[in-house]
C-alpha positions as CSV (number, residue, x, y, z in Angstrom):
1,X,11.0,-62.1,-19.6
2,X,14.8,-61.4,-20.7
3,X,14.9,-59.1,-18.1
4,X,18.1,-58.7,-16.0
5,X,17.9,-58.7,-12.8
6,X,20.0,-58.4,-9.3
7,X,19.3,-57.9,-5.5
8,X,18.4,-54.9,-4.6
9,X,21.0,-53.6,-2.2
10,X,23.4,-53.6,-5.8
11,X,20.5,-50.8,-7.0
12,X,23.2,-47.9,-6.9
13,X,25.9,-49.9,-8.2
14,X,24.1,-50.7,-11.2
15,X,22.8,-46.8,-11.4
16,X,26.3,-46.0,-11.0
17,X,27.2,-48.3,-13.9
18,X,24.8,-47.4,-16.1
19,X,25.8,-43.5,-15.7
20,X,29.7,-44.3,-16.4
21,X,28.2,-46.1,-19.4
22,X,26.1,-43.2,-20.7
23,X,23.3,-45.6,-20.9
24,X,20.1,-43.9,-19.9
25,X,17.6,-44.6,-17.6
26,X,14.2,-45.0,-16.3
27,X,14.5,-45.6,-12.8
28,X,11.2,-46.7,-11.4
29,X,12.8,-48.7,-8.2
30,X,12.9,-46.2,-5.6
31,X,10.0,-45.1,-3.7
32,X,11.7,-42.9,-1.1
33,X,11.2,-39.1,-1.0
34,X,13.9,-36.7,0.4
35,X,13.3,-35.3,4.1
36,X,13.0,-31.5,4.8
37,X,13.9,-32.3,8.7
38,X,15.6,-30.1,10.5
39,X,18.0,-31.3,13.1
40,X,17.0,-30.1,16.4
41,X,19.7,-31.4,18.6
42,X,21.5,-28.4,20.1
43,X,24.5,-31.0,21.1
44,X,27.9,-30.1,19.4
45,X,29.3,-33.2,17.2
46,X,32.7,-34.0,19.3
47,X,35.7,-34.2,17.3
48,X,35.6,-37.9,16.7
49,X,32.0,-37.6,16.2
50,X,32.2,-35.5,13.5
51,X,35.6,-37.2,12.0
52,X,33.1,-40.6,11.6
53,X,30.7,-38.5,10.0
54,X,33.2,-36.6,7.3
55,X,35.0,-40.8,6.9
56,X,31.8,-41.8,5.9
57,X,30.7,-39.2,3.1
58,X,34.3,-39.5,1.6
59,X,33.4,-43.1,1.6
60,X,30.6,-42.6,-0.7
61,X,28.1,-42.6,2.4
62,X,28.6,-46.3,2.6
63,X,30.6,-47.8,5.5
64,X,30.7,-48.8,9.3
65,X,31.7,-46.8,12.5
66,X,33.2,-48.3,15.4
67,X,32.5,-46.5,18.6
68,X,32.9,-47.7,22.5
69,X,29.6,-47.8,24.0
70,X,29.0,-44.4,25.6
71,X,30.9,-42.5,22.7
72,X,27.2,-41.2,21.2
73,X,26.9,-43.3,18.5
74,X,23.3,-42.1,18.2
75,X,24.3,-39.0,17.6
76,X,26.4,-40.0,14.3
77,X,23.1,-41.7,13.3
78,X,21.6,-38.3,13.5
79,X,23.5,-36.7,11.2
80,X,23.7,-38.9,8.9
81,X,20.0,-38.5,8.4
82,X,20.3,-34.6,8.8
83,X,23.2,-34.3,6.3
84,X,21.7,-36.4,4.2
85,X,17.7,-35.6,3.6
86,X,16.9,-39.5,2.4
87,X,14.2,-41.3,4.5
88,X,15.9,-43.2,7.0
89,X,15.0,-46.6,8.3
90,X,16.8,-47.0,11.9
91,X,17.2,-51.1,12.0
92,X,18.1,-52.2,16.3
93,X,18.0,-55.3,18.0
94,X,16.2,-55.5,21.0
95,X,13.0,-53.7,22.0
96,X,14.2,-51.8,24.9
97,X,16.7,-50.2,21.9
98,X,13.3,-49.6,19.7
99,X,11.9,-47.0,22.3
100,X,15.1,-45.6,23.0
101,X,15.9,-44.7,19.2
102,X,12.4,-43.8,19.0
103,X,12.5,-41.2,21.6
104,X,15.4,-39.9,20.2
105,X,14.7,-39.8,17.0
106,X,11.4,-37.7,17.8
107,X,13.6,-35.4,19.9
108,X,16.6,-35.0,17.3
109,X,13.5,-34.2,14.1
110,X,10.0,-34.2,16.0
111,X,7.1,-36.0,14.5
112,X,6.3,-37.8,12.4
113,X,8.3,-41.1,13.4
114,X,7.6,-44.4,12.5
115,X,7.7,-47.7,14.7
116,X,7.7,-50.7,13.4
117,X,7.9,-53.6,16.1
118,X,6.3,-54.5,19.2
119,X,3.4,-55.0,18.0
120,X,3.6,-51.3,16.1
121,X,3.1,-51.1,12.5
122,X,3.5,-47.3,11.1
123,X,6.0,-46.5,8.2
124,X,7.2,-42.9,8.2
125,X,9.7,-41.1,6.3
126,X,11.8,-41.8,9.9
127,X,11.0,-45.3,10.8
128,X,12.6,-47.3,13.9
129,X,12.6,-50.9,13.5
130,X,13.8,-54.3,15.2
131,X,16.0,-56.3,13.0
132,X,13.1,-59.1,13.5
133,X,10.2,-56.7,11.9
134,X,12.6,-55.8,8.9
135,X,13.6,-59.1,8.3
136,X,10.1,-60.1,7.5
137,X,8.4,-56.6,6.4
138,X,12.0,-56.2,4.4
139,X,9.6,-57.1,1.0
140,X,7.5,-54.9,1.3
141,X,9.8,-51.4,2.6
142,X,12.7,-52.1,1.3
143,X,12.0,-49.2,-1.5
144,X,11.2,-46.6,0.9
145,X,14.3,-45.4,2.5
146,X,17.1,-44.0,0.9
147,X,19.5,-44.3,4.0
148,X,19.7,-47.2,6.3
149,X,21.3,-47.4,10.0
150,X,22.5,-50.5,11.6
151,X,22.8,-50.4,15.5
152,X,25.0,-53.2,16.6
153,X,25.2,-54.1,13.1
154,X,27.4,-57.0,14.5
155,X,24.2,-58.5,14.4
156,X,23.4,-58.6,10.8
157,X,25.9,-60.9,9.1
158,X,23.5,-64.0,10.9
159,X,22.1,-65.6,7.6
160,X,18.5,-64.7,8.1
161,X,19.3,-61.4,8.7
162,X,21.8,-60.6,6.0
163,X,19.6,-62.2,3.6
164,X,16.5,-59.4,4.3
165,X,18.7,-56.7,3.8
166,X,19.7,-58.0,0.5
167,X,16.3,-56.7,-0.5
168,X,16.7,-53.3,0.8
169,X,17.8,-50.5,-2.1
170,X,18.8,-47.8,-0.2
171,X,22.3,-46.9,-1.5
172,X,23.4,-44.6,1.6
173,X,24.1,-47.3,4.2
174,X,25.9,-46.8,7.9
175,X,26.3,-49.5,10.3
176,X,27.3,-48.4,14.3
177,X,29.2,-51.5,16.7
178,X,31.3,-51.2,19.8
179,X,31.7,-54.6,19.2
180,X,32.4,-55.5,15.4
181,X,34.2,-58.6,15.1
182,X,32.3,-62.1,15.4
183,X,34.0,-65.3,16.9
184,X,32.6,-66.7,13.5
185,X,34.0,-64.6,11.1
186,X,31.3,-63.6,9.4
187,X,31.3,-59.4,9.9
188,X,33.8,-60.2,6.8
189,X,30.1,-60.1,5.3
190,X,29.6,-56.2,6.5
191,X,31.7,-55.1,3.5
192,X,29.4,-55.8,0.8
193,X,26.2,-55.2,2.8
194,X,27.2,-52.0,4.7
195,X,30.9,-51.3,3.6
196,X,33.9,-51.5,5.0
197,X,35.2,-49.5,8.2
198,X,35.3,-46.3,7.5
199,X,36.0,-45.2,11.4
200,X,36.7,-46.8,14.7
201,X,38.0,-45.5,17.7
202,X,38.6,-48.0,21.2
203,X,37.8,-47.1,25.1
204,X,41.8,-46.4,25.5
205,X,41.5,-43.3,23.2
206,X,38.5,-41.9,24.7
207,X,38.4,-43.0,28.3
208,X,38.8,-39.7,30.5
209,X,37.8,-37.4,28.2
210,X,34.7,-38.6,26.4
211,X,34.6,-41.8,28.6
212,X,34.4,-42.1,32.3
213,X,38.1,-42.8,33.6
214,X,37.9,-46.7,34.7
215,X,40.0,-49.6,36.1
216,X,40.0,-53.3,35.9
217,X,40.8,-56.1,38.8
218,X,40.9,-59.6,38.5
219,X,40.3,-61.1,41.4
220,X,40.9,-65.0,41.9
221,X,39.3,-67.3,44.1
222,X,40.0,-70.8,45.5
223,X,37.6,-74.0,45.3
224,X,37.4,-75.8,48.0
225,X,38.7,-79.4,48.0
226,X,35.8,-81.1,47.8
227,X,34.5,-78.6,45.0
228,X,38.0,-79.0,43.3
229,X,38.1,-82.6,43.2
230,X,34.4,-82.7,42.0
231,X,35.4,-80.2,39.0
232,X,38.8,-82.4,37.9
233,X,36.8,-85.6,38.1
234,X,33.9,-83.6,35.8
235,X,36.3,-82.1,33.4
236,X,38.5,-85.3,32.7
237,X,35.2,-86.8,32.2
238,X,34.1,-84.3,29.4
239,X,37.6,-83.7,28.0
240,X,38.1,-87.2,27.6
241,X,35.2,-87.4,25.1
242,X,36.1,-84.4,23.3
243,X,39.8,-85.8,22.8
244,X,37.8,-88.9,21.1
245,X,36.3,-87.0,19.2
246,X,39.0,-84.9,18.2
247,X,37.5,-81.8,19.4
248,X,38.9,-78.4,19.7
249,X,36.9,-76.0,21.7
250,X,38.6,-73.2,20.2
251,X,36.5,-73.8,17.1
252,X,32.8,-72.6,17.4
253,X,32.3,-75.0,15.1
254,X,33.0,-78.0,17.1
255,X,30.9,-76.7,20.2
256,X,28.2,-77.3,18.2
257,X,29.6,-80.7,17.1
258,X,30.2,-81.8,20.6
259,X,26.1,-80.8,21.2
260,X,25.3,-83.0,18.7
261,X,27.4,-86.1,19.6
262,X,26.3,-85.4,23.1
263,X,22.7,-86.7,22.2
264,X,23.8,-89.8,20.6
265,X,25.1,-92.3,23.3
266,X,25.7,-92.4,26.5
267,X,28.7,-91.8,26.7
268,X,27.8,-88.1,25.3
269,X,25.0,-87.3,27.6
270,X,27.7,-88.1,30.4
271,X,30.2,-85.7,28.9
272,X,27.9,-83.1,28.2
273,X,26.2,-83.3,32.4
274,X,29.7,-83.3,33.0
275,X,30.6,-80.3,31.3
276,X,27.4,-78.5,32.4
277,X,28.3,-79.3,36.6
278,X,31.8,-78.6,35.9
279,X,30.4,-75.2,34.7
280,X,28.0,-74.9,37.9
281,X,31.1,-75.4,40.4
282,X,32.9,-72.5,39.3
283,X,30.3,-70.4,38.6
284,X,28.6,-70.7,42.8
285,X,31.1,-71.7,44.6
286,X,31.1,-70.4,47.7
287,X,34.0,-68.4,47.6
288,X,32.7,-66.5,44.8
289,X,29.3,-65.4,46.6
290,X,31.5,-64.4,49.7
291,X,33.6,-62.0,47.5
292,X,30.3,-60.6,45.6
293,X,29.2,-60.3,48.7
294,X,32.2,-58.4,50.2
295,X,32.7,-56.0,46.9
296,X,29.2,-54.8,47.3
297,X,29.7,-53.6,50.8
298,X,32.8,-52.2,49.7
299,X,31.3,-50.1,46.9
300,X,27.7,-49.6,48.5
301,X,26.2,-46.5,47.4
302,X,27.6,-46.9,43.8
303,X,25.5,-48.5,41.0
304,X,26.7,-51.9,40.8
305,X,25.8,-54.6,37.8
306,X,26.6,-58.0,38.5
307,X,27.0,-60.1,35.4
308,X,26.5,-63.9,35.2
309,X,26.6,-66.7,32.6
310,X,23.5,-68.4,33.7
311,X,20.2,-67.7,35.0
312,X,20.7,-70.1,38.2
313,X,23.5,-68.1,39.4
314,X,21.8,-64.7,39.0
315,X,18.5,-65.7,41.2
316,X,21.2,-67.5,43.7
317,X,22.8,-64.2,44.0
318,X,19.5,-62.1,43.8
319,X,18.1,-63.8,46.8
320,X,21.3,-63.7,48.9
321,X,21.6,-59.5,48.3
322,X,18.2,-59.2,47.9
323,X,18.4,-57.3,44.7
324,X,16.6,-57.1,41.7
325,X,17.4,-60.0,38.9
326,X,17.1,-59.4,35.1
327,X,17.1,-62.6,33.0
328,X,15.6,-63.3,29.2
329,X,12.7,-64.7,31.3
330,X,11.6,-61.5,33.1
331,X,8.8,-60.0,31.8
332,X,8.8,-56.5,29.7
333,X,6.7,-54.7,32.7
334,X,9.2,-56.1,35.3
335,X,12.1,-55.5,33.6
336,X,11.1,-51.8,32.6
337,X,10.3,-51.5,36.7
338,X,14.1,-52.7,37.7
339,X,15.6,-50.3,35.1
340,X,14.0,-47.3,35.9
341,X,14.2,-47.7,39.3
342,X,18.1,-48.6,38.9
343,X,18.2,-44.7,36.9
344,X,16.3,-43.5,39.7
345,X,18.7,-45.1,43.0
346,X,15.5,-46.6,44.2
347,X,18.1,-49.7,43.2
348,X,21.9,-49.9,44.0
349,X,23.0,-53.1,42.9
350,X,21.2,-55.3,39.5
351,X,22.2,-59.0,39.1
352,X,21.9,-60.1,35.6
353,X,22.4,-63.5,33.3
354,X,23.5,-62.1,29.3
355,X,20.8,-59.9,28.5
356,X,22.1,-56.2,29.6
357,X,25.4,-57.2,28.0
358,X,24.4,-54.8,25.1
359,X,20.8,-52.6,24.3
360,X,20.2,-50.9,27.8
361,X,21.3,-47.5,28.4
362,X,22.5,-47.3,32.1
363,X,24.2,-43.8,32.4
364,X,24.0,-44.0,36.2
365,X,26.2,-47.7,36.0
366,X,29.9,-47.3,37.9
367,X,31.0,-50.7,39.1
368,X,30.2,-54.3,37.3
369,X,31.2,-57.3,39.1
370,X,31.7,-59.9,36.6
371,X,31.2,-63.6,38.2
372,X,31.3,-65.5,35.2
373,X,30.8,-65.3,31.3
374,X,32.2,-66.6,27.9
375,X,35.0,-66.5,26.3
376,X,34.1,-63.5,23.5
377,X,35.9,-60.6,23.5
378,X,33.1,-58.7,22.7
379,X,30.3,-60.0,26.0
380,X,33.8,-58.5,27.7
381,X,33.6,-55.4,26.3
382,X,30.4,-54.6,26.0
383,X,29.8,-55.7,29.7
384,X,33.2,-53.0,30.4
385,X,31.0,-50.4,28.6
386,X,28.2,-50.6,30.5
387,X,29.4,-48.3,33.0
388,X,31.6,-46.0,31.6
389,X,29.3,-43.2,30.4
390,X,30.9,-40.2,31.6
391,X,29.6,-38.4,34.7
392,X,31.6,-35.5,36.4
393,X,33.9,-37.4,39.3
394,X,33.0,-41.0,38.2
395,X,35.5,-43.7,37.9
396,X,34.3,-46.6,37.0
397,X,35.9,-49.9,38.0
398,X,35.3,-53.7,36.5
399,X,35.9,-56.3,38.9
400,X,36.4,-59.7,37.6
401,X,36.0,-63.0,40.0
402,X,38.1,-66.2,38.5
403,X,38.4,-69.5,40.0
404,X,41.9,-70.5,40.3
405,X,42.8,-73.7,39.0
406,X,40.4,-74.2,37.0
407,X,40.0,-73.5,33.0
408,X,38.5,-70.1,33.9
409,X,42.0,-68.4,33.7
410,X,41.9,-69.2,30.6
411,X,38.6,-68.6,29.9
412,X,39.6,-65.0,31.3
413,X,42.8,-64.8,28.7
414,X,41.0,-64.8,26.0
415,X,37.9,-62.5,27.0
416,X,40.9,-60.0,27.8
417,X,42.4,-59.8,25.1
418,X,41.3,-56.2,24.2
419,X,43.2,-52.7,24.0
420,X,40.5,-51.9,26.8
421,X,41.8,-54.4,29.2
422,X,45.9,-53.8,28.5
């Protein structure tokens, strides 16, 4: 009762007030303890490495690092916690990322480590965790670290998300992207979360040196005439209902609009089949298989990820080469059996939907063959750093298949528009 109170990730700003004020105080908030881990990692921070690190403490140990995938953002992780001392929570988004930060968080400070996701529950004073798991255990730990990481912290600004770590105190708070900025805006909500970018550097500055050396080639394909008078007929079908509706696609907003008028006539359910065929022609057309085909044989021996929009046209092009096909549908075991035996060259070539786009490590990766995708800058980048860890003699190359004529130039415009692509 006439208490004051505030969410907790204001906890140091309201220490930080009271000690400008001269106002003393009983803190009995925290519950973290200080570490006495020593960093074991015999790797020497690279100069950019070790520029994020020093941009972060002079930003009050608050802020965000942009790094290309491949750059060793782990490793700034790890010395934030080393230079630091605070119990660390580690927050990632997928559980493939969960046993890789877990592995190398027990080889960067040994054990103990915690795990919390996956059907793991143990707290440590080093605790990995899904974004999930701390969203709903958030509660109940969010007293017991004094520094919290963010892998693809592009991830938190989603509502449920940003809301949980509201209720985390920690007041030394580092969030790692190679992808930052949301088609929705919303990573404007990183600054008073996180903080504000302290660091970034792009692929351009670091590709050759800390980055494999790499090359981009669009290719273009044509439709046949059957499969390009089907696609006009399908797309003045479903841009005739958006033009009703006054629709512009260039809004996410009004994608999810044009779903929801889609469902309430006829005339919408036509529009929205049409857009979804229209989608299917460019994505299989022949022409596109025959150059998959033809750029594998060109590149055989090389690592190769194929990357589609849709599941469909993944298992299409998984039966016709043969190769192994990752979806959100394959199951943990399986998936864990492709990946390892891609590290391994048992596998060559990997055909996937969305879901390697970010959260797998694939060192061994050198050529992607992109057949179709969004419009995001960032599923274009992240897809572009899958293969360019560096690797003595690598050089990487990102083909990318377009069908000409159709709204997939522009489709490829806007994906492209990235320092790494210029």
């Amino acid at each position: 009762m006439g208490r004051a109170r505030a969410p907790a990730y204001l906890y140091s700003r309201a220490l930080e007030h009271f000690w400008k004020q001269k106002i003393a105080v009983v803190d009995e908030a925290k519950k973290y303890n200080k570490l006495e881990r020593k960093h074991l990692s015999s790797r020497t921070a690279r100069d950019y490495q070790e520029a994020a690190i020093q941009a972060w403490k002079a930003a009050r140990w608050r802020g965000v690092v942009v790094l290309p995938t491949g750059a060793g953002k782990s490793y700034v992780a790890e010395r934030a916690i080393a230079d630091t001392q605070r119990a660390a929570l580690i927050v990632v988004p997928t559980l493939d990322l969960l046993s890789q930060w877990y592995g190398g968080m027990r080889a960067a400070f040994g054990d103990p480590v915690g795990l919390l996701g996956g059907g793991n529950h143990r707290i440590e004073d080093i605790t990995v965790t899904t974004y999930d798991s701390a969203a709903i255990q958030m509660e109940r730990i969010g007293d017991r670290f004094g520094l919290i990481i963010w892998d693809e912290v592009h991830h938190l600004p989603a509502p449920y998300y940003l809301r949980s770590a509201e209720g985390c105190l920690a007041p030394l708070r580092l969030g790692l992207s190679a992808t930052l900025e949301r088609p929705d805006g919303r990573h404007t909500h990183l600054d008073a979360i996180v903080g504000p970018v302290v660091y970034r550097r792009e692929i351009p500055e670091l590709a050759g040196d800390y980055l494999a050396p790499y090359w981009t080639e669009l290719l273009t394909v044509r439709l046949s005439d059957e499969e390009l008078e089907e696609y006009r007929a399908l797309r003045a079908r479903y841009k005739g209902f958006i033009e009703m509706h006054r629709l512009s696609m260039k809004n996410p907003q009004d994608w999810s609009r044009f779903i929801m008028l889609s469902t309430r006539s006829p005339e919408g359910r036509a529009a929205f089949n049409a857009w979804r065929k229209s989608r299917q022609i460019i994505n299989t057309t022949e022409r596109k298989l025959e150059l998959v085909q033809q750029l594998v044989a060109d590149e055989w021996g090389r690592p190769t990820i194929i990357f589609t929009n849709d599941n469909p046209t993944a298992l299409r092009i998984s039966k016709l080469l043969l190769c192994p096909c990752i979806t959100h549908r394959t199951e943990t075991k399986e998936r864990r059996t492709y990946l390892d035996g891609f590290a391994k060259g048992e596998f060559t070539v990997i055909v996937t939907s969305r879901v390697l786009n970010e959260g797998v490590d694939l060192p061994g990766a050198e050529v992607a063959i992109i057949v179709s995708g969004t419009a995001t800058v960032r599923e274009s980048v992240q897809r572009l750093g899958r293969i360019l860890r560096k690797k003595e003699g690598k050089q990487a190359v990102l083909y990318e298949l377009i069908a000409e004529g159709t709204n997939e130039s522009f489709t490829s415009e806007r994906r492209r528009d990235h320092d790494a692509y210029r």
